[in-house]
NUGU-220705 format. One record per residue: chain; x, y, z of N, C-alpha, C in turn. Coordinates in steps of 0.02 Angstrom, whole numbers. Example, Ala and Ser with C-alpha at 12.3 -4.5 7.8 and 13.67 -1.06 7.14 Angstrom:
{'A', {660, -284, 390}, {615, -225, 390}, {660, -165, 390}}
{'A', {642, -112, 354}, {684, -53, 357}, {645, 2, 394}}
end
This chain:
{'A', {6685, 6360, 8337}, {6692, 6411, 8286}, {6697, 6479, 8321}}
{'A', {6742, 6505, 8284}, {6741, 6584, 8326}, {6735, 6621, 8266}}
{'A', {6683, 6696, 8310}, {6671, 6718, 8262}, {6702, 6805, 8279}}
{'A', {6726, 6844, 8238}, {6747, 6913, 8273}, {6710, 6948, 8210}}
{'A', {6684, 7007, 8271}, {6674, 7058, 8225}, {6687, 7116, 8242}}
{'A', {6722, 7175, 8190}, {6743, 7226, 8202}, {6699, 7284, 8190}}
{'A', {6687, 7335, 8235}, {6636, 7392, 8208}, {6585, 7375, 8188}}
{'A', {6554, 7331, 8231}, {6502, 7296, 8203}, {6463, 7246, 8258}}
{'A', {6386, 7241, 8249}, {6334, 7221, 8293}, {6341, 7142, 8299}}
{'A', {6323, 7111, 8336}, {6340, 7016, 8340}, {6232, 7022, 8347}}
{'A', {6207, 6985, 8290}, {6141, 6960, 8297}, {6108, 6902, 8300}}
{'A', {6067, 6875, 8321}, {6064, 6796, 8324}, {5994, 6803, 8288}}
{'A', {6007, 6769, 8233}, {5939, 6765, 8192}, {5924, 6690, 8183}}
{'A', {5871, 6655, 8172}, {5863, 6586, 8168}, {5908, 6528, 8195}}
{'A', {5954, 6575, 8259}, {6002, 6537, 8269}, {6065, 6548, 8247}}
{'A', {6060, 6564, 8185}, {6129, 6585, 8163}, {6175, 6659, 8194}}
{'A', {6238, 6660, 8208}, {6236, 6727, 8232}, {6291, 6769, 8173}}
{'A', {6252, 6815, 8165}, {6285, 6863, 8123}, {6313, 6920, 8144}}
{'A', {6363, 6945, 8090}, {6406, 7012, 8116}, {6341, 7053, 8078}}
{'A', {6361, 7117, 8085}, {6308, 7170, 8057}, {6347, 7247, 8045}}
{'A', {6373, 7276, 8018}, {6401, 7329, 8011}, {6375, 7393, 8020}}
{'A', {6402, 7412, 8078}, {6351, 7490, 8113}, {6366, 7542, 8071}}
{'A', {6423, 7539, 8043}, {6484, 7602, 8045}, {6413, 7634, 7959}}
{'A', {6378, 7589, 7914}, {6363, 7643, 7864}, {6299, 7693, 7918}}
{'A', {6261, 7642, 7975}, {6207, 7686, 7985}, {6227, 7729, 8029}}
{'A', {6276, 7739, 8066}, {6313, 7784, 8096}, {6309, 7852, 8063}}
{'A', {6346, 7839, 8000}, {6371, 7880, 7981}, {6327, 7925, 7963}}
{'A', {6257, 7882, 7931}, {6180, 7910, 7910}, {6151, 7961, 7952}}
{'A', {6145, 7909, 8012}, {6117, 7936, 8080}, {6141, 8026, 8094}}
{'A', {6214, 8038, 8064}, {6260, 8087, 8093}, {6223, 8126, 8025}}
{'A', {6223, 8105, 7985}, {6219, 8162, 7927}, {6146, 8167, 7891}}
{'A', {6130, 8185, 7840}, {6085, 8226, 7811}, {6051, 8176, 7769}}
{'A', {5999, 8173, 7741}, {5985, 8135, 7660}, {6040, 8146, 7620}}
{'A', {6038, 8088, 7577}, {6076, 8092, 7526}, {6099, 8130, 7478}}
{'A', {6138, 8160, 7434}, {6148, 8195, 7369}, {6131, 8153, 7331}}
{'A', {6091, 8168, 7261}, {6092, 8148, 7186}, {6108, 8212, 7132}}
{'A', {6129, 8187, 7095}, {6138, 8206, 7029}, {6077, 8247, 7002}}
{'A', {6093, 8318, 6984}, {6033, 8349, 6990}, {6002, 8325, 6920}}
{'A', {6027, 8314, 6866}, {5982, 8291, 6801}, {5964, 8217, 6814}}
{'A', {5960, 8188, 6872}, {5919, 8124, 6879}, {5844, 8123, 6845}}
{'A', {5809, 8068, 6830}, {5751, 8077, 6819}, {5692, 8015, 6855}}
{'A', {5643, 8034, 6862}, {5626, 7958, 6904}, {5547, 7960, 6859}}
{'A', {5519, 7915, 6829}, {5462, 7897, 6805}, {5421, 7829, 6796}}
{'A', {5342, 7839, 6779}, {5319, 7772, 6784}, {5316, 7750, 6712}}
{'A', {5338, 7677, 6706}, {5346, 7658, 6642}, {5283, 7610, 6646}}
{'A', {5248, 7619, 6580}, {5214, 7560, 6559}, {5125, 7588, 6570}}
{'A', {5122, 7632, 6593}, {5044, 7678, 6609}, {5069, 7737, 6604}}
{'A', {5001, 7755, 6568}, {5016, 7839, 6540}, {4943, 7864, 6575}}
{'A', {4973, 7936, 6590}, {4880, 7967, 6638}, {4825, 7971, 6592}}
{'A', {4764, 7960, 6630}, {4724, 7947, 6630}, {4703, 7877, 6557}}
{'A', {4737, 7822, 6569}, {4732, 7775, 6547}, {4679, 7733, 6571}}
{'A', {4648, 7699, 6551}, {4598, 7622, 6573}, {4640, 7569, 6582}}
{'A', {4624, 7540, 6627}, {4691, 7474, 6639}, {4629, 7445, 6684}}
{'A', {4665, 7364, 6695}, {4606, 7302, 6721}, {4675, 7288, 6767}}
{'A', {4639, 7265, 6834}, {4672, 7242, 6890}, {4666, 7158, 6901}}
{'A', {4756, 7143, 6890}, {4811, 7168, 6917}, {4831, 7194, 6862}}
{'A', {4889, 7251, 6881}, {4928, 7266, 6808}, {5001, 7301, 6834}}
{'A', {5031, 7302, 6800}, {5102, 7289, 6782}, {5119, 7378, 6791}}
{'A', {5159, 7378, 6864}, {5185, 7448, 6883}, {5249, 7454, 6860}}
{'A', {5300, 7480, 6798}, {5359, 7502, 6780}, {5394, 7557, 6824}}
{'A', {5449, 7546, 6854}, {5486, 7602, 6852}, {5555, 7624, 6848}}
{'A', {5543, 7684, 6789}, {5598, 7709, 6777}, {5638, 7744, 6777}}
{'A', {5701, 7756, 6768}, {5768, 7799, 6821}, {5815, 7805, 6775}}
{'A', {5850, 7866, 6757}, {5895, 7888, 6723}, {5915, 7922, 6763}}
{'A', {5988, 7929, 6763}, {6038, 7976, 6775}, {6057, 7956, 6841}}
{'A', {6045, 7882, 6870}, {6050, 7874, 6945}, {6049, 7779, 6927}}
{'A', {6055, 7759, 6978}, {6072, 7668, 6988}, {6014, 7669, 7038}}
{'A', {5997, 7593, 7012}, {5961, 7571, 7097}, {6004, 7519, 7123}}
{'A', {5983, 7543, 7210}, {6034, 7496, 7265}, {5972, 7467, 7305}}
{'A', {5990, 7398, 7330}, {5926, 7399, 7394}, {5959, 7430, 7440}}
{'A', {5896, 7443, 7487}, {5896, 7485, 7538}, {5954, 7449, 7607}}
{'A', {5978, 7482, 7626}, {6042, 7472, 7668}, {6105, 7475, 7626}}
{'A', {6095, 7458, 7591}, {6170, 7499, 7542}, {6166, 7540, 7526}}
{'A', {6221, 7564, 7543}, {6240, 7663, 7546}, {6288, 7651, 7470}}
{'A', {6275, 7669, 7453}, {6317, 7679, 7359}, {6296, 7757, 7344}}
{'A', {6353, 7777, 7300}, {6335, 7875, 7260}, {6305, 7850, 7225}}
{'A', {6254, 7896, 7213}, {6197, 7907, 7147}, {6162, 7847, 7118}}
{'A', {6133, 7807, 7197}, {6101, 7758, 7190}, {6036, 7764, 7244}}
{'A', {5953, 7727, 7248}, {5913, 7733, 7270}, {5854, 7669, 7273}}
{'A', {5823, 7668, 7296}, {5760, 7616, 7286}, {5702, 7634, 7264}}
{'A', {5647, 7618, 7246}, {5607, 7635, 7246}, {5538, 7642, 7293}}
{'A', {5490, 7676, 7300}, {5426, 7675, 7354}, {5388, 7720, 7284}}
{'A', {5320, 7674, 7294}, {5251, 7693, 7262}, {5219, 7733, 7317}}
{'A', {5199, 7789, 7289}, {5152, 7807, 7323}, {5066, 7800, 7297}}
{'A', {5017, 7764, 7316}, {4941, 7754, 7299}, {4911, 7807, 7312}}
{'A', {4880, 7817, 7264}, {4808, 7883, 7313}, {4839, 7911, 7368}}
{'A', {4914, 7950, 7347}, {4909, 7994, 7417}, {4887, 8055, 7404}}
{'A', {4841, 8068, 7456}, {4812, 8173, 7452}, {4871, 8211, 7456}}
{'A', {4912, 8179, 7509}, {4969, 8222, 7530}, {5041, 8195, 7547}}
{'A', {5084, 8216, 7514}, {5145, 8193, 7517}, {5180, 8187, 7608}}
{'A', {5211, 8144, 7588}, {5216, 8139, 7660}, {5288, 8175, 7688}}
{'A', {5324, 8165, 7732}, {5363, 8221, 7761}, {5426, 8197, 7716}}
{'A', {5443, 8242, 7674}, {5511, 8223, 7628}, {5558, 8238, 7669}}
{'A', {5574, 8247, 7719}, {5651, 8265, 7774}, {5665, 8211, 7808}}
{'A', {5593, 8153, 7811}, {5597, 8100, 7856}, {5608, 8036, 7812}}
{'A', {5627, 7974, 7842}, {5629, 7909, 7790}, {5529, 7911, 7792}}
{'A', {5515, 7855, 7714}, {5446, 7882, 7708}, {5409, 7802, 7735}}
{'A', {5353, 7823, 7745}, {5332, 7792, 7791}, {5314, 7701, 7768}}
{'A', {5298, 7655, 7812}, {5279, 7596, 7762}, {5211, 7570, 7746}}
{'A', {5170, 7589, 7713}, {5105, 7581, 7739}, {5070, 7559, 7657}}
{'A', {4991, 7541, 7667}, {4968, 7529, 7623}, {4951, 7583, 7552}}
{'A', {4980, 7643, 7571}, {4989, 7708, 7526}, {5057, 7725, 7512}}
{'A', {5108, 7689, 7536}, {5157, 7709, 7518}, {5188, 7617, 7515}}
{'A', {5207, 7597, 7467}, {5242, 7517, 7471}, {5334, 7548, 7433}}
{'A', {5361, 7500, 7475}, {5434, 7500, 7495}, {5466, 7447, 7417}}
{'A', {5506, 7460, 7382}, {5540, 7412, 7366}, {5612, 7425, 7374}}
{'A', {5639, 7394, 7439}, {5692, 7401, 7456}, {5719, 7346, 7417}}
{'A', {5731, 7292, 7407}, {5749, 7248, 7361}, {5793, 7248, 7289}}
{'A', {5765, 7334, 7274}, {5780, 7364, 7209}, {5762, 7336, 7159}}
{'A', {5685, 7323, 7158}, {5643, 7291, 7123}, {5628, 7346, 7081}}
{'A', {5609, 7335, 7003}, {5602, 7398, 6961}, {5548, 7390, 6949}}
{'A', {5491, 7342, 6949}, {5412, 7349, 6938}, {5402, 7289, 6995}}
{'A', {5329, 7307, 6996}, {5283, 7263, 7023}, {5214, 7254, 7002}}
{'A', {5187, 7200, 6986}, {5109, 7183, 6990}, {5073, 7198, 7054}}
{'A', {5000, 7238, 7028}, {4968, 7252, 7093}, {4895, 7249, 7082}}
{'A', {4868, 7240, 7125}, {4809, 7244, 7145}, {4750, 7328, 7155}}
{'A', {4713, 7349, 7106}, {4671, 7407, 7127}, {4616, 7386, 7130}}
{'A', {4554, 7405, 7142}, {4502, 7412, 7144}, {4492, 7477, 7089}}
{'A', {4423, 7404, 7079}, {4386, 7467, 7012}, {4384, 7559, 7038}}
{'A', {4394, 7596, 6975}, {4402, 7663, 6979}, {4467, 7688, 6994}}
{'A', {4445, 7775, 6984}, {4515, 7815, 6963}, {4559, 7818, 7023}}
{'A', {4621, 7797, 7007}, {4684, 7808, 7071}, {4756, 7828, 7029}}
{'A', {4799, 7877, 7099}, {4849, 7895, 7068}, {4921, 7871, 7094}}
{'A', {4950, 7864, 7053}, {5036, 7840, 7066}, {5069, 7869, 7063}}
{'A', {5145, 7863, 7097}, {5187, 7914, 7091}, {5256, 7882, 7125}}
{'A', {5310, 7886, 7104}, {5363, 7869, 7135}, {5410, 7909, 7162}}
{'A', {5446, 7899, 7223}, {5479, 7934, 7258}, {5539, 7898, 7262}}
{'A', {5596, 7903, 7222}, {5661, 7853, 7257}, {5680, 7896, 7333}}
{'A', {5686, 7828, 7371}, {5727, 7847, 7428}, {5794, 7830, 7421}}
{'A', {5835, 7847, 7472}, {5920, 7827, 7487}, {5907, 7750, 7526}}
{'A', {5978, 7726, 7550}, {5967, 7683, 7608}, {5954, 7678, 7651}}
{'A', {5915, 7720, 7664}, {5879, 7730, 7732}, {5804, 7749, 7712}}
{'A', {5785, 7744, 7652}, {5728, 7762, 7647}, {5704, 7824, 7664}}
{'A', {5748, 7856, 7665}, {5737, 7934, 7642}, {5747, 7968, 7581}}
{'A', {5721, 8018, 7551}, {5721, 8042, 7503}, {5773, 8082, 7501}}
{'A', {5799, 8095, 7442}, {5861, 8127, 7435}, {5857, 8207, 7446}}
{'A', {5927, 8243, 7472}, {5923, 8293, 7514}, {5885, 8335, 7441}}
{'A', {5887, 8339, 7358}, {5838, 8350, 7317}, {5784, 8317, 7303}}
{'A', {5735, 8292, 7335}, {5693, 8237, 7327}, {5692, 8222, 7246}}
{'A', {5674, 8150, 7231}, {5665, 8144, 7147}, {5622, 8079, 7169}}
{'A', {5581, 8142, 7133}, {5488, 8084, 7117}, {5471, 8098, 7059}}
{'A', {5415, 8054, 7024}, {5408, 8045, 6950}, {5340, 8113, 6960}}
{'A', {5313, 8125, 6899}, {5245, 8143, 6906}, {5212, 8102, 6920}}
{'A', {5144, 8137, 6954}, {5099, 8104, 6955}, {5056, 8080, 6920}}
{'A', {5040, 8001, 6897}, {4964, 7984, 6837}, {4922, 7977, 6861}}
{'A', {4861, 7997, 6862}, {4800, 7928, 6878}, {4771, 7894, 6827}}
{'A', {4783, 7849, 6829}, {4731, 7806, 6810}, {4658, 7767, 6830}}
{'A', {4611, 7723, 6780}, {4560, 7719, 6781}, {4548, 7635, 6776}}
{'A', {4544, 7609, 6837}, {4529, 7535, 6826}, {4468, 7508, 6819}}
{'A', {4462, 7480, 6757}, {4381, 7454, 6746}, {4386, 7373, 6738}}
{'A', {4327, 7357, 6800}, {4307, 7291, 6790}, {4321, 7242, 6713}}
end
């Protein structure tokens, strides 16, 4: 079997070898965060602040004026989503955002998730990134809620 690939990486994953296309992160690499649509809107559906909720429970989120893509597809006026948990402080919006237990990734272009808190008050907040998991050269994050998880 022959395999060619043009503008593009040869990877051997489980054995299998794949082409891989450099040319969108290239182009990333060269340029800036993304543009969106400035009347985009990004919010959490399904919890309202300072609500009582029992763990696990059901994280919504919602997006007008924009598409979601998973992450590595470069599409206009499209994004993923990342939760941010109990953060004090936002983290560097110029950079892709980080992956950690305060900030969870849904590159997938997953629109909710079930999660896990511990009893007491914590706050949420969403940040769509681009395909690269950066925030757009206008960042668009929801407000912030907290909520109140009781045993």
């Amino acid at each position: 079997m022959k395999l060619r690939c043009s503008n593009t990486a040869m990877t051997v994953l489980g054995g299998l070898l794949l082409c891989t296309t450099l040319a969108p992160m290239a182009q990333a690499a060269e340029g800036g965060p993304t543009a969106r649509p400035a009347k985009a809107n990004l919010y959490i559906q399904g919890l309202h602040h300072g609500e009582q909720v029992t763990s696990p429970l059901k994280v919504g989120f919602g997006l007008s004026g924009m598409g979601v893509a998973p992450a590595g597809i470069e599409a206009a006026n499209t994004g993923h989503h990342h939760l941010l948990i109990d953060v004090d402080q936002l983290p560097d919006l110029s950079q892709p955002l980080p992956a950690n237990d305060q900030v969870k990734h849904f590159g997938k272009g997953q629109t909710e998730v079930l999660i896990e808190l511990s009893p007491g008050p914590h706050t949420l907040q969403l940040v769509l990134g681009d395909h690269l998991h950066r925030p757009h050269s206008q960042p668009l994050m929801s407000k912030p809620i907290t909520i109140v998880v009781v045993e």
